[in-house]
N, C-alpha and C positions, 0 to 999 in steps of 0.2 A: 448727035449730042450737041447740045448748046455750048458753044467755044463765052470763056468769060475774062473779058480784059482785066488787064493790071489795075486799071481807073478808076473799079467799079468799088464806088464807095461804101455800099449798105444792100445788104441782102434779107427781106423779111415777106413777111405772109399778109395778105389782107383780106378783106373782101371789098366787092366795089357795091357801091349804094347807091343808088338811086334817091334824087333830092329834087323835085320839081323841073323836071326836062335835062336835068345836068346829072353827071354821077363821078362821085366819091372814095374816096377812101381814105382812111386815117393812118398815118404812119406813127409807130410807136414812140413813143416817150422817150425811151431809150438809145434811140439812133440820133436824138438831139444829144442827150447828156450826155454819150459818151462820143461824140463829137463827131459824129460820119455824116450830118448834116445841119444845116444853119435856117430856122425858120424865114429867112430875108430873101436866101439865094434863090437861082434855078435851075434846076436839075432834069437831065433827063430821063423818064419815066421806063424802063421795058418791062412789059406784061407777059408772062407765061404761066402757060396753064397748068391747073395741080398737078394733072395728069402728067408733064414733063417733069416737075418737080420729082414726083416719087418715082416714073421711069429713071430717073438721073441720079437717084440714090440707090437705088438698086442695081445699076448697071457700075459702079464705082469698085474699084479692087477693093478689097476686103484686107490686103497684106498694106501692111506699113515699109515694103520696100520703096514705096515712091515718094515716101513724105507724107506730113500731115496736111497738103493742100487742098482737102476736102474741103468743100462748103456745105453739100447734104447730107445730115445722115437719115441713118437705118428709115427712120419714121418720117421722113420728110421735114424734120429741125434742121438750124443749120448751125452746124457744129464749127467748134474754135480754130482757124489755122494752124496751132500749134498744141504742143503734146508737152504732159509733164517729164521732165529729164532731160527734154530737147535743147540741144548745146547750137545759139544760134549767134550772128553779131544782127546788131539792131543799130539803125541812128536815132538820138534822142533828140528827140524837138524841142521838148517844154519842161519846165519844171511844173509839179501840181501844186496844190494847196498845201499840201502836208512837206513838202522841200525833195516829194522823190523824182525823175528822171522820169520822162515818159515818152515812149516812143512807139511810133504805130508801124503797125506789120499789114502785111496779105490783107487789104481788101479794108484795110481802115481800124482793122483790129487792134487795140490799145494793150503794149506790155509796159507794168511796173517797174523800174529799175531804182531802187535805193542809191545813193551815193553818187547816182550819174547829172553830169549836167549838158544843156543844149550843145547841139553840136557836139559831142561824141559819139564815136563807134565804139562800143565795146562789146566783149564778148560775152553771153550770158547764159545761164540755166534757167529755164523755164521752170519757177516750183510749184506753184498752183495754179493752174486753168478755169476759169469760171466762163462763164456763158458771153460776159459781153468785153472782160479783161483779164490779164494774166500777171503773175505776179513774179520776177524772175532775182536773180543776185549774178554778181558779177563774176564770172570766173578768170576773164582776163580784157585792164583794163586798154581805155583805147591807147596804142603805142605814142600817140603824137601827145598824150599829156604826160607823158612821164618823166 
């Protein structure tokens, strides 16, 4: 099984293309905007093959006793680190546009927090999970603001 560091910023699919002796591939739109990587920087690249990909989701426990620290699932997507309900503390980094708390989990993952600002720990409910961010509310805030 392919062991996968705390560091790793973005996890996605491509194919490589071939472009006049050199070859390619396009990373998604996506992995810019929601900020797991910066068009400027450089990154380290690892390549593995489909075939690991869908062995490594198939071989993944099936029970939610370990946690939602999946990155594959069933179909070879790679699913959210975290689960609706899930009571977790997060640190928040940034404020967004809109004035809510945002703070990134497992692997660059980006959760919503209302009300929260930089630099807090609080404790939070995960209420809606989408594909590239999660949307959470505070259940208890960080002790050192209060």
């Amino acid at each position: 099984m392919v062991e996968i560091p705390d560091t790793l910023r973005s996890v996605f699919t491509a194919t490589v293309e071939s472009d006049d002796g050199s070859y390619t591939f396009e990373v998604p739109e996506s992995e810019v905007c929601h900020d797991a990587i910066q068009p400027v920087e450089m990154y380290r690249i690892a390549v593995l093959e489909a075939e690991d990909i869908t062995a490594r989701s198939e071989t993944q426990p099936s029970d939610s006793s370990s946690g939602p620290s999946s990155v594959v699932g069933e179909h070879g997507s790679f699913e959210p680190p975290v689960e609706e309900g899930e009571i977790r503390e997060v640190s928040v980094e940034a404020v967004g546009d809109q004035g809510d708390g945002i703070a990134k989990v497992d692997r660059g993952y980006v959760v919503i927090v209302p009300e929260a600002q930089p630099g807090e720990v609080p404790t939070v409910e995960i209420e809606q999970v989408q594909q590239n961010v999660a949307f959470a509310s505070i259940v208890e805030p960080d002790p050192r603001t209060l």
